[in-house]
MARBA-3410 file (N, C-alpha, C, O; in Angstrom, 1 decimal):
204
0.8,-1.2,0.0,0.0,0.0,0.0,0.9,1.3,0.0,0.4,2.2,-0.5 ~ 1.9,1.4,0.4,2.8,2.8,0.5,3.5,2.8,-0.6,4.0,3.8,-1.1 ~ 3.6,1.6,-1.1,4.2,1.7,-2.9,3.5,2.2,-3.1,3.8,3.4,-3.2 ~ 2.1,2.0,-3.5,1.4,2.0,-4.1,0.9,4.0,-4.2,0.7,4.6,-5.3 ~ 1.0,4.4,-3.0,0.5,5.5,-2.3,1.7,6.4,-2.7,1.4,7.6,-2.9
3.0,6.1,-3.0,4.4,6.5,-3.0,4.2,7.0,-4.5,4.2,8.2,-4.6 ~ 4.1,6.3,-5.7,3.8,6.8,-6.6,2.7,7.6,-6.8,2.7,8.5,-7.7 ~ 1.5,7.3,-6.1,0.5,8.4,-6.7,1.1,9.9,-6.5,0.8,10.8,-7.3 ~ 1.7,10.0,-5.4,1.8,10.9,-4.4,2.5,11.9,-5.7,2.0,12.9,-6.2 ~ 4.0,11.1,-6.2,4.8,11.5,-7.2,4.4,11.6,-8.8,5.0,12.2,-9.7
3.0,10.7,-9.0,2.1,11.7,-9.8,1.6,12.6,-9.8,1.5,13.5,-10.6 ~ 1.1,12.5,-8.4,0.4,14.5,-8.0,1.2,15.3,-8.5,0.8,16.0,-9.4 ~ 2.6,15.4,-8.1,3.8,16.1,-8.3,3.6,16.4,-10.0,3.4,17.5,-10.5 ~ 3.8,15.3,-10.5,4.2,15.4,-12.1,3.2,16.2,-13.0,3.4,16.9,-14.0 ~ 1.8,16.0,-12.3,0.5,16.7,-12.4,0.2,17.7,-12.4,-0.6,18.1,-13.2
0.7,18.5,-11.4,0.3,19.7,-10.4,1.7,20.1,-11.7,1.2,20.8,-12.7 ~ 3.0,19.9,-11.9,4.0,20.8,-12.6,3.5,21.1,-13.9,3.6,22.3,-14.5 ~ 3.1,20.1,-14.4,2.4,19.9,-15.7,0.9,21.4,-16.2,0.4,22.0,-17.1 ~ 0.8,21.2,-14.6,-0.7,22.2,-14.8,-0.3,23.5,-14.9,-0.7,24.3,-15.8 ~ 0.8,23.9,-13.7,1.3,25.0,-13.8,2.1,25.2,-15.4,2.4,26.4,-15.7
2.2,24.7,-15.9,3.1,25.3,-17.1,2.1,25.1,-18.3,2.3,25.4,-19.4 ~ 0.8,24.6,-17.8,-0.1,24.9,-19.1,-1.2,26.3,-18.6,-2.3,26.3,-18.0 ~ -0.2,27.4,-19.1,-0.7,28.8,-19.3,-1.8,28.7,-20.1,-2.0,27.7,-20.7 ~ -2.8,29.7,-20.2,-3.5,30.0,-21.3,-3.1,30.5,-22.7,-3.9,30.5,-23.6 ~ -2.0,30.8,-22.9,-1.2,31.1,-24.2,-0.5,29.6,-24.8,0.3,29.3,-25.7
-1.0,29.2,-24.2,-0.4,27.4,-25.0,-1.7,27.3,-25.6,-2.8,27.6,-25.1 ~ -1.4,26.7,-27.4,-1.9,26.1,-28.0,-1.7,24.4,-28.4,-0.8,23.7,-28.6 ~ -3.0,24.4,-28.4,-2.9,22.9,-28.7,-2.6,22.4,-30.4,-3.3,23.0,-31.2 ~ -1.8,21.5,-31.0,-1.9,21.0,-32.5,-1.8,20.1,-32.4,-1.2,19.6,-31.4 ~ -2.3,19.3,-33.3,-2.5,18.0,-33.4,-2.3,17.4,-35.5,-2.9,17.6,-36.5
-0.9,16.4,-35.0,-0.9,15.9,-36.6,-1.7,15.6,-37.4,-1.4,15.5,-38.5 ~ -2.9,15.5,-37.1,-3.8,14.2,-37.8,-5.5,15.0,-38.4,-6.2,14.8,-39.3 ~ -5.6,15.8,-37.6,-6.8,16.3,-37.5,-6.5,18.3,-37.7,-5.5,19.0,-37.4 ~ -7.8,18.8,-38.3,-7.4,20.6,-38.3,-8.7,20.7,-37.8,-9.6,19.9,-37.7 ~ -8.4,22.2,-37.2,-9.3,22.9,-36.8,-9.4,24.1,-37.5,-8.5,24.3,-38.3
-10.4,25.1,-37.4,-10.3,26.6,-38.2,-9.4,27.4,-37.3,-9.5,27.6,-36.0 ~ -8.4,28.1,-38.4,-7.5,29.2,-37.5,-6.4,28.2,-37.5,-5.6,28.5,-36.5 ~ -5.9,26.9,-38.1,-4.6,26.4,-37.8,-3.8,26.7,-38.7,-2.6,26.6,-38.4 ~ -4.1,27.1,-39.7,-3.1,27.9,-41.0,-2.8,29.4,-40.7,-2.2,30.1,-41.4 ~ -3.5,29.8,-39.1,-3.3,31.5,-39.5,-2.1,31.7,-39.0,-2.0,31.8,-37.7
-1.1,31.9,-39.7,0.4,32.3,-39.1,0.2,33.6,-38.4,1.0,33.8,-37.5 ~ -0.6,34.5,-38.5,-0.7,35.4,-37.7,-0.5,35.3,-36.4,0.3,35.7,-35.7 ~ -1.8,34.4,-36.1,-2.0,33.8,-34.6,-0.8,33.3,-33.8,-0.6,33.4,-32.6 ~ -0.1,32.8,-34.6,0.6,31.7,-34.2,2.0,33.1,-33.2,2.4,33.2,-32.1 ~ 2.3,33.9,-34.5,3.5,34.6,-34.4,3.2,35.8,-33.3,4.0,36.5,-32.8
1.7,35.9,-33.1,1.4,36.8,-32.0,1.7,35.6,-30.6,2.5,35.9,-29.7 ~ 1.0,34.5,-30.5,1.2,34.0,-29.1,2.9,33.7,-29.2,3.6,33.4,-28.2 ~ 3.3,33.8,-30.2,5.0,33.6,-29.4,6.0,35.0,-29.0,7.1,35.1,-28.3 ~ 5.3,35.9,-29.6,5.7,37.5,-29.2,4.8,37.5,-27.8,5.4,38.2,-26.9 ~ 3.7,37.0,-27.5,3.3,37.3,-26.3,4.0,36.5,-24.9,3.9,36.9,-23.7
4.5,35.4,-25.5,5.2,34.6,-24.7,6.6,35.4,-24.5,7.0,35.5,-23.3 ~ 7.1,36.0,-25.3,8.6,36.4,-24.9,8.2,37.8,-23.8,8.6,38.0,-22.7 ~ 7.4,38.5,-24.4,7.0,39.6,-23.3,6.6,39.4,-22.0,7.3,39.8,-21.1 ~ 5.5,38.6,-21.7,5.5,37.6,-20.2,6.9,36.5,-19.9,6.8,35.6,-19.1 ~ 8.1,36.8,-20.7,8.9,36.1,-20.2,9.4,34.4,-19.7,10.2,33.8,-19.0
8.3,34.1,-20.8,8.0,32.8,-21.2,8.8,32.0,-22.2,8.6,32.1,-23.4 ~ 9.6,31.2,-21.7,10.9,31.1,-22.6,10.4,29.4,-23.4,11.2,29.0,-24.2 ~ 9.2,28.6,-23.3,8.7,27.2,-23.9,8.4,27.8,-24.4,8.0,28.9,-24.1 ~ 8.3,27.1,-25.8,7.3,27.3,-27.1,6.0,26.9,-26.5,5.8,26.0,-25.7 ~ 4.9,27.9,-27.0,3.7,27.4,-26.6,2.6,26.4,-27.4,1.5,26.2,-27.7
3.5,26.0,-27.4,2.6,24.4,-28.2,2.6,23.2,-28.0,3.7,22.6,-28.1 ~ 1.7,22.6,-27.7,1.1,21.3,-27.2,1.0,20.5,-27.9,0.2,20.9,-28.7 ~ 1.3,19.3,-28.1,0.8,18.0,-29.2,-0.1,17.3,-28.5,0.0,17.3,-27.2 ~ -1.1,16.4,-29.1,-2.1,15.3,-28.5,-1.2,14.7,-28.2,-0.2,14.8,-28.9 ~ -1.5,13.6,-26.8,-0.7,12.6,-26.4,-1.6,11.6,-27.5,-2.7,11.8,-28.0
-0.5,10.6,-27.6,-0.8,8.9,-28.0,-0.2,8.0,-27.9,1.0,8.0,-27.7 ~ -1.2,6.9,-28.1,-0.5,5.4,-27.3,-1.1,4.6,-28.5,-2.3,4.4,-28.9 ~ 0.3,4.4,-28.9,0.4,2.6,-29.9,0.0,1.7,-29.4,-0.3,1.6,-28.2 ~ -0.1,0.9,-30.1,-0.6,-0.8,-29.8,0.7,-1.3,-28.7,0.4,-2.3,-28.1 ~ 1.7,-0.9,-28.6,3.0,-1.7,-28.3,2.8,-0.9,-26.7,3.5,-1.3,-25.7
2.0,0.1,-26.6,1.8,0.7,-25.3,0.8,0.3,-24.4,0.8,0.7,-23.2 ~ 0.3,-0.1,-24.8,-1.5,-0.6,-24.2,-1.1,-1.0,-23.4,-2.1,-1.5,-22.9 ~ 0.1,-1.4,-22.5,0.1,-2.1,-20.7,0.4,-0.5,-19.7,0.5,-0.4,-18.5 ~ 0.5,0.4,-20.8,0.9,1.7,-19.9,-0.4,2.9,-20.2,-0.6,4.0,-19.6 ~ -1.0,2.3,-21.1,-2.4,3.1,-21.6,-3.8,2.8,-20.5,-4.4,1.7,-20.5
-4.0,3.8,-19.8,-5.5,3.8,-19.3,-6.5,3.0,-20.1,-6.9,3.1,-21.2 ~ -6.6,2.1,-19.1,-7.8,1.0,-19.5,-8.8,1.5,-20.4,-9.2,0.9,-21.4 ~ -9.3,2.5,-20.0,-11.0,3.1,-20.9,-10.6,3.1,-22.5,-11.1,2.7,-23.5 ~ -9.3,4.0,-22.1,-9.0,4.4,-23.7,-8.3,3.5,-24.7,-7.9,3.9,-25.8 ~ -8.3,2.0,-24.1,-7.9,0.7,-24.9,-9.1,0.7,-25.7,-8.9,0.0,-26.7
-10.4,1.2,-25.8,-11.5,1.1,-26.7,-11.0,1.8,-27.9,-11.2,1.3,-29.0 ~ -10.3,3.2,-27.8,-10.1,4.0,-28.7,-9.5,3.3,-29.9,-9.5,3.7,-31.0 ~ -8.9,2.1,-29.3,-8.0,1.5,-30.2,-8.6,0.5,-31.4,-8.1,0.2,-32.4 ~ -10.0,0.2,-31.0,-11.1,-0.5,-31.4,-12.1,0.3,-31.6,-13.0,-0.4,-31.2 ~ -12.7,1.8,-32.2,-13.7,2.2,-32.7,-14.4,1.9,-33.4,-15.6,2.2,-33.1
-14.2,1.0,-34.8,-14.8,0.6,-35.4,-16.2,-0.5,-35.1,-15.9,-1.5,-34.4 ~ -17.4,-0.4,-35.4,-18.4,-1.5,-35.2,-18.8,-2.1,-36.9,-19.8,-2.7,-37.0 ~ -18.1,-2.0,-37.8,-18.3,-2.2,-39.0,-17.3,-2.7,-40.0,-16.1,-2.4,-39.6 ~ -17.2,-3.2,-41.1,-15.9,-2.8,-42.1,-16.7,-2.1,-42.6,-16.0,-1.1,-42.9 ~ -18.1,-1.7,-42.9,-18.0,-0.6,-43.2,-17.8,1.2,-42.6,-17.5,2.2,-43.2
-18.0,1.0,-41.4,-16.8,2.2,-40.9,-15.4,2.2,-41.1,-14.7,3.2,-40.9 ~ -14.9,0.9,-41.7,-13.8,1.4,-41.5,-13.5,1.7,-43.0,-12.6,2.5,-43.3 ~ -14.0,1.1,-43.8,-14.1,2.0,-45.1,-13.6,3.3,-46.0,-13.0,3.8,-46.9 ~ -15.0,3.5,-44.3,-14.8,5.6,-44.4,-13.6,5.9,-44.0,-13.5,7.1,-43.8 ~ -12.6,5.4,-43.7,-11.3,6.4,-42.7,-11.0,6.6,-44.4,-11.3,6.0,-45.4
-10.1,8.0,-44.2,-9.3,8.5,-45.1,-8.0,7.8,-44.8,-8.0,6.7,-44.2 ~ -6.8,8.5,-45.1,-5.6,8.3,-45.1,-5.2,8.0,-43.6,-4.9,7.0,-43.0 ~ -5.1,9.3,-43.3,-4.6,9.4,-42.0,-5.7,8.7,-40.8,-5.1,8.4,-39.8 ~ -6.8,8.5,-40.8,-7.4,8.5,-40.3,-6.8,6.8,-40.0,-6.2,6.6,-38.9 ~ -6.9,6.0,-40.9,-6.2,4.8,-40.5,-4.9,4.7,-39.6,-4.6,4.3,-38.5
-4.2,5.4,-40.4,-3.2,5.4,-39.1,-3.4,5.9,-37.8,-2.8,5.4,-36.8 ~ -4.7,7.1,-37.5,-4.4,7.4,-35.8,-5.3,6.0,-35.4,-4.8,5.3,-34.5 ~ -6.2,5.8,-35.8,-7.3,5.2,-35.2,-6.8,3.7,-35.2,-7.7,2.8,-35.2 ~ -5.8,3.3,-35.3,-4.6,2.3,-34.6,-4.4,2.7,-33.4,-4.1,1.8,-32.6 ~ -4.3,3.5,-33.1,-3.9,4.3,-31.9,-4.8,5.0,-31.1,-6.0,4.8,-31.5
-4.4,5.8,-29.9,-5.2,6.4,-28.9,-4.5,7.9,-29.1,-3.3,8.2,-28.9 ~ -5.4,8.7,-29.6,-5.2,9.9,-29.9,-5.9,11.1,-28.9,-6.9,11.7,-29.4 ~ -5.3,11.5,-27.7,-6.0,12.2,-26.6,-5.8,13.8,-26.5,-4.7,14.2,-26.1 ~ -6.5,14.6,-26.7,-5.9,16.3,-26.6,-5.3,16.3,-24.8,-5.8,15.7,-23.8 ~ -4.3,17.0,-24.8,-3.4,16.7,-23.6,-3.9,17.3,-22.5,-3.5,16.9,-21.4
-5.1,18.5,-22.6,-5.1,19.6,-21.4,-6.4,18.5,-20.8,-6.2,17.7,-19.9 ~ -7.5,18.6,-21.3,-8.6,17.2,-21.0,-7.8,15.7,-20.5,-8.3,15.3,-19.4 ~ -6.6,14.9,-21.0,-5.8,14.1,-20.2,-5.6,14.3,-19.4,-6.3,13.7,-18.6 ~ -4.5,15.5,-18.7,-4.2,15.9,-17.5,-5.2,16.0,-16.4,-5.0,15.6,-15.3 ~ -6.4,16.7,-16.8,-7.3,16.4,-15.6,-8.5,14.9,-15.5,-9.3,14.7,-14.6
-8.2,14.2,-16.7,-8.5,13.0,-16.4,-7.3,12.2,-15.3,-7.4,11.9,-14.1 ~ -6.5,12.1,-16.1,-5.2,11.7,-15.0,-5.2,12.0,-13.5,-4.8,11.2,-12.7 ~ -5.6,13.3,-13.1,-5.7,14.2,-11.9,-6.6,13.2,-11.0,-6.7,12.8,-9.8 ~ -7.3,13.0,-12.1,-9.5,12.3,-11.7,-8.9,11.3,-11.0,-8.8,11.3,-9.8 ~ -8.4,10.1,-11.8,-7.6,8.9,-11.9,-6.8,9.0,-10.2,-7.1,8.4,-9.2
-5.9,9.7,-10.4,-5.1,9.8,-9.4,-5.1,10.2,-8.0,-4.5,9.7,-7.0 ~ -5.6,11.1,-7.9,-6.8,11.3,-6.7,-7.6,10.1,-5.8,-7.7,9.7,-4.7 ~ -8.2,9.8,-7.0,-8.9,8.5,-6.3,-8.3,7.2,-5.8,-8.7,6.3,-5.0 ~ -7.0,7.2,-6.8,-6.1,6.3,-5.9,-5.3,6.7,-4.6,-4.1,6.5,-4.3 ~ -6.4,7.2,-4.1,-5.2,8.2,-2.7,-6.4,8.7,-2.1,-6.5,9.4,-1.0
-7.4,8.3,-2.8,-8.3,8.7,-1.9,-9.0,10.0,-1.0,-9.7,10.2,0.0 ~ -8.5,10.6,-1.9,-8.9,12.1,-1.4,-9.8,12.4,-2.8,-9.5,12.3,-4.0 ~ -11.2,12.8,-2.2,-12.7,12.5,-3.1,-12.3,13.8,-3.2,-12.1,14.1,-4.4 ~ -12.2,14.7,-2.4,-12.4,16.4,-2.9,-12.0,16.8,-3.6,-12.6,17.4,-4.4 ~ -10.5,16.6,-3.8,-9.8,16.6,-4.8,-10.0,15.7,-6.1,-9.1,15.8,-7.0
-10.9,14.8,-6.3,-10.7,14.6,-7.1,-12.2,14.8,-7.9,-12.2,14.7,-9.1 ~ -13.3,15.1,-7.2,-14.7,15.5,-7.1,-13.7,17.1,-8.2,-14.0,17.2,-9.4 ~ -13.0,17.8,-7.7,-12.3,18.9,-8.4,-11.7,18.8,-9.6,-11.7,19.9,-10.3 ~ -11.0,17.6,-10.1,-10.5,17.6,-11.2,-11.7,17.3,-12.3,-11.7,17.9,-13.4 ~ -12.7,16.3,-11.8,-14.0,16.1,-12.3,-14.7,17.3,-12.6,-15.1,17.5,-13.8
-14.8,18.2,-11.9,-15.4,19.4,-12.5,-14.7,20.4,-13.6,-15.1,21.1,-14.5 ~ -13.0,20.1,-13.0,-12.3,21.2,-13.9,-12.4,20.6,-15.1,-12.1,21.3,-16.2 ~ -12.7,19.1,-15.1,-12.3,18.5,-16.9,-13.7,18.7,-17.5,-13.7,19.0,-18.7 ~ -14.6,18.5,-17.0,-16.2,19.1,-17.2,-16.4,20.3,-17.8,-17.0,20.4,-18.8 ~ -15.7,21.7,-17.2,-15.7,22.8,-17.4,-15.0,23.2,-18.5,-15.4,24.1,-19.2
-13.4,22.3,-19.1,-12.8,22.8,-19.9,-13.5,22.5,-20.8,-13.7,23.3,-21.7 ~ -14.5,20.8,-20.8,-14.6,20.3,-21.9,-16.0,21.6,-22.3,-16.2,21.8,-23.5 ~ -16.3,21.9,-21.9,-18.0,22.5,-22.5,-17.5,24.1,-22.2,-18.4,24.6,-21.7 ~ -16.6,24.9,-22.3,-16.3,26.0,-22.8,-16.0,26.0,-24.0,-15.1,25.4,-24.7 ~ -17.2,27.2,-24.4,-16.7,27.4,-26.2,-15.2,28.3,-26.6,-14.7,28.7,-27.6
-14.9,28.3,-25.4,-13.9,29.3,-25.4,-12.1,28.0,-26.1,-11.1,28.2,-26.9 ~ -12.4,27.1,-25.5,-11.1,26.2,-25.2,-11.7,24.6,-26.7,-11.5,23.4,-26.7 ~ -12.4,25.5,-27.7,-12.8,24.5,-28.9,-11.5,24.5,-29.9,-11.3,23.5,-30.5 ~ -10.8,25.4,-30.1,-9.5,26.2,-30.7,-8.8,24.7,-30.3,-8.2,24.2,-31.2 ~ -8.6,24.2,-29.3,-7.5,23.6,-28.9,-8.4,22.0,-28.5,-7.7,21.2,-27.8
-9.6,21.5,-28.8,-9.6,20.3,-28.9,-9.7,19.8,-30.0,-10.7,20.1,-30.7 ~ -9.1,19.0,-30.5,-8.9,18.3,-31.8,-9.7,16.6,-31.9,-10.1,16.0,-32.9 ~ -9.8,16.0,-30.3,-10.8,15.2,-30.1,-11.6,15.1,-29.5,-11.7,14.1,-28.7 ~ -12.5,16.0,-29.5,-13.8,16.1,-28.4,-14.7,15.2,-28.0,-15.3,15.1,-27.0 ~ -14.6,14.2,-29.4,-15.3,13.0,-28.6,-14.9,11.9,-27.9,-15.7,11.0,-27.4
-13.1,12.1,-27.9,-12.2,11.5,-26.9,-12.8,11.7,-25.5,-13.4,11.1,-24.6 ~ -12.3,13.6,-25.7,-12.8,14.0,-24.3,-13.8,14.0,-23.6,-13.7,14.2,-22.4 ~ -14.7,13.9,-24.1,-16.2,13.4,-23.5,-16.5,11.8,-23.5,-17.3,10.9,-23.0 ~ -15.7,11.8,-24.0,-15.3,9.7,-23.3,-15.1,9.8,-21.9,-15.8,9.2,-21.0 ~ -13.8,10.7,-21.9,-13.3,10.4,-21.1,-14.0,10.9,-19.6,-14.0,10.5,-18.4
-14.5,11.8,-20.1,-15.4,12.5,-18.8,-17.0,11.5,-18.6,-17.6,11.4,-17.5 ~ -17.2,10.8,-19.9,-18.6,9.9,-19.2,-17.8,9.1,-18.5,-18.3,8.7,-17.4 ~ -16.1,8.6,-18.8,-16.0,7.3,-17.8,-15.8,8.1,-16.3,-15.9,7.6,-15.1 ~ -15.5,9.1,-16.5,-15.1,9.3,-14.8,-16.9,9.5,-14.0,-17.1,9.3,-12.8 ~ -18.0,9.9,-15.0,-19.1,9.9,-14.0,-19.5,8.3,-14.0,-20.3,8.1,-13.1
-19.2,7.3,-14.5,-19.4,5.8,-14.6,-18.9,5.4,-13.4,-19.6,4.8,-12.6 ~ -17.2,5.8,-12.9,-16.5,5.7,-11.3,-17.2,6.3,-10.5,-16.8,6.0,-9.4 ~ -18.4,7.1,-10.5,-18.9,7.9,-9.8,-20.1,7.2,-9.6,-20.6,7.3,-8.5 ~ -20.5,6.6,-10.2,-21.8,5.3,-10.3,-22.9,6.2,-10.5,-23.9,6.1,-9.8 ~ -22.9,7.3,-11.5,-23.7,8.0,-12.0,-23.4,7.7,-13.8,-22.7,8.2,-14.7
-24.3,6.7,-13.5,-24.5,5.6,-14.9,-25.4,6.6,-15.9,-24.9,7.0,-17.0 ~ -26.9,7.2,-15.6,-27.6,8.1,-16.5,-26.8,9.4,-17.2,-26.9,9.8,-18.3 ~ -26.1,9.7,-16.3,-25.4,10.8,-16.9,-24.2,10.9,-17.5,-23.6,11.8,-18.1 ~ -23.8,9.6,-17.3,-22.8,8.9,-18.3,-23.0,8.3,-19.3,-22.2,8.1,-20.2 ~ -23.8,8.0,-19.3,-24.5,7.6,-20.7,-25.0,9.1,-22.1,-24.6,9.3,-23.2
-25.9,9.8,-21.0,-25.8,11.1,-21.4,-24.7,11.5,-22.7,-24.8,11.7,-23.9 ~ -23.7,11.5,-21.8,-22.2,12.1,-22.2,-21.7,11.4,-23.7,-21.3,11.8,-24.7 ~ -22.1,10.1,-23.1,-21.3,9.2,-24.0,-22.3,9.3,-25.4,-21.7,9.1,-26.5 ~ -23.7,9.7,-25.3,-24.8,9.6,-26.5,-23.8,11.3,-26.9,-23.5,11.4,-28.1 ~ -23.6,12.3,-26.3,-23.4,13.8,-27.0,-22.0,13.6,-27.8,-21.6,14.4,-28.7
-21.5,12.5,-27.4,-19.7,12.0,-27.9,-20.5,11.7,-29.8,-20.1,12.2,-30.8 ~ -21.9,10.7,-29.5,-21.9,10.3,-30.7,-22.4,10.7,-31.4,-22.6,10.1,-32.5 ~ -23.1,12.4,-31.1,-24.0,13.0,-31.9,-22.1,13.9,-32.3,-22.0,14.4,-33.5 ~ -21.5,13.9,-31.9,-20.1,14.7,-32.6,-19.7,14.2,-33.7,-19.5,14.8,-34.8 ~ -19.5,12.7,-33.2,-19.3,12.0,-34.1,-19.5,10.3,-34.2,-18.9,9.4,-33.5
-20.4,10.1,-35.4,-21.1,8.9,-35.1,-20.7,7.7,-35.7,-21.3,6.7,-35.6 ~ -20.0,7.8,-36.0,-18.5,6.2,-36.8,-17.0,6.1,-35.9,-16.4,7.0,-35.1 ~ -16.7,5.4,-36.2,-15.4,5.4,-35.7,-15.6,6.0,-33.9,-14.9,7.0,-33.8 ~ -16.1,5.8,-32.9,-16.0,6.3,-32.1,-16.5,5.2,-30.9,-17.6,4.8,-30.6 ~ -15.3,5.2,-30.4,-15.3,4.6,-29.1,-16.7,4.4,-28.2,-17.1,3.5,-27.4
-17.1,5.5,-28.5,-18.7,6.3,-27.4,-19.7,5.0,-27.9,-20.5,4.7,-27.0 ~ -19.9,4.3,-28.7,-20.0,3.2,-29.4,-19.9,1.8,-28.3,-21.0,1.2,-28.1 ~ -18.9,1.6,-27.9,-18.8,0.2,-27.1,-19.1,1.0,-25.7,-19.4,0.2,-24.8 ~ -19.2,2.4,-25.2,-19.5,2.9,-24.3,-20.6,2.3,-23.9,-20.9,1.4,-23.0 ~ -21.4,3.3,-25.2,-23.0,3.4,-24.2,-23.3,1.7,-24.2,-23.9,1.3,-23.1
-23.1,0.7,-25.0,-23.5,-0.5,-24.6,-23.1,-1.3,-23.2,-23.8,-2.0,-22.5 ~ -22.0,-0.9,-23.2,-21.5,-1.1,-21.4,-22.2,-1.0,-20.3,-22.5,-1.7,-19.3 ~ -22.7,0.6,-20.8,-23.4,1.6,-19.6,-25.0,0.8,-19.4,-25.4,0.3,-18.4 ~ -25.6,0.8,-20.7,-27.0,0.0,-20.9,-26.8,-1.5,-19.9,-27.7,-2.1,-19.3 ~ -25.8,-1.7,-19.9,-25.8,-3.5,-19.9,-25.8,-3.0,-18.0,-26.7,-3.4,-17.3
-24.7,-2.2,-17.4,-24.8,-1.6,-16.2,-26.4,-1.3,-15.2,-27.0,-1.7,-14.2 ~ -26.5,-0.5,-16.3,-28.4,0.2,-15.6,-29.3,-0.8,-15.6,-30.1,-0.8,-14.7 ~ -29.1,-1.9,-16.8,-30.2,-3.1,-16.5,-29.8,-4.3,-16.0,-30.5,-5.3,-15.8 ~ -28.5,-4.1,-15.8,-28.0,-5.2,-15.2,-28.5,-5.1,-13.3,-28.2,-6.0,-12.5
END
């Protein structure tokens, strides 16, 4: 148990540093996927003039984390689905190019990870408040229109937020979550082996 307790403790750490250095002038990019405003070099060359003036010496840019097939013993359990979206050959049809290649993979926008991780890690330590808190802050980032600029997988991220109300044993409103994942997007998407989980839960 104090192993056990020894590392979370030293994830809090890695967590908490992590948070502090994601400013609001960090943008998010991601290889695989665009958003509107990712071609505007304008934008780009003002947040790095604004970073040197606040005395900000990191580039402010963020890549999605991801986990290969060769990672899945170090990959959060939930998001081993990501690796399996497909319910069809004909979904998988529709992938373009790239799309085949990510969706091998677990492709997660990093600032929504970190406070899943937070969610995660808390509760292995057992402190509910704090983690009752990371639950809200990943809640909050995710449904600000303000912070859409910088999600590239939203229906990752609302995965990931129905599984933490699922640990919460608030099954309806995880389900919820996981049905708004599929109105984003309705192929290829994890939210898919979700809600059948959750159904099998509520009438089980």
């Amino acid at each position: 148990m104090l192993y056990c307790s020894g590392h979370h403790q030293a994830a809090v750490r890695v967590l908490e540093d992590v948070e502090r250095r994601y400013h609001s002038n960090v943008k998010a990019v991601c290889a695989f996927r665009r958003l509107e405003g990712d071609r505007d070099l304008k934008m780009f060359a003002n947040m790095l003039a604004g970073n040197k003036q606040e005395g900000i010496s990191e580039l402010p840019f963020v890549s999605c984390v991801r986990f290969v097939r060769q990672e899945s013993f170090c990959t959060p359990a939930i998001l081993l689905f990501e690796m399996n979206r497909n319910n069809t050959e004909e979904e998988v049809a529709q992938r373009d190019y790239n799309e085949k290649i990510w969706m091998d993979s677990v492709e997660v926008d990093a600032h929504p990870f970190l406070h899943y991780l937070q969610y995660l890690t808390y509760g292995g330590l057992g402190e509910s408040d704090n983690q009752l808190q990371a639950l809200r802050t990943l809640e909050s980032y995710i449904y600000d229109i303000r912070n859409y600029i910088n999600l590239y997988h939203y229906e990752t991220a609302l995965n990931m937020l129905g599984h933490c109300y699922e640990m919460e044993g608030d099954y309806e409103r995880a389900l919820n979550i996981y049905e708004l994942s599929l109105r984003c997007l309705g192929t290829n998407n994890a939210a898919n082996w979700h809600v059948r989980r959750v159904l099998s839960l509520i009438s089980g």
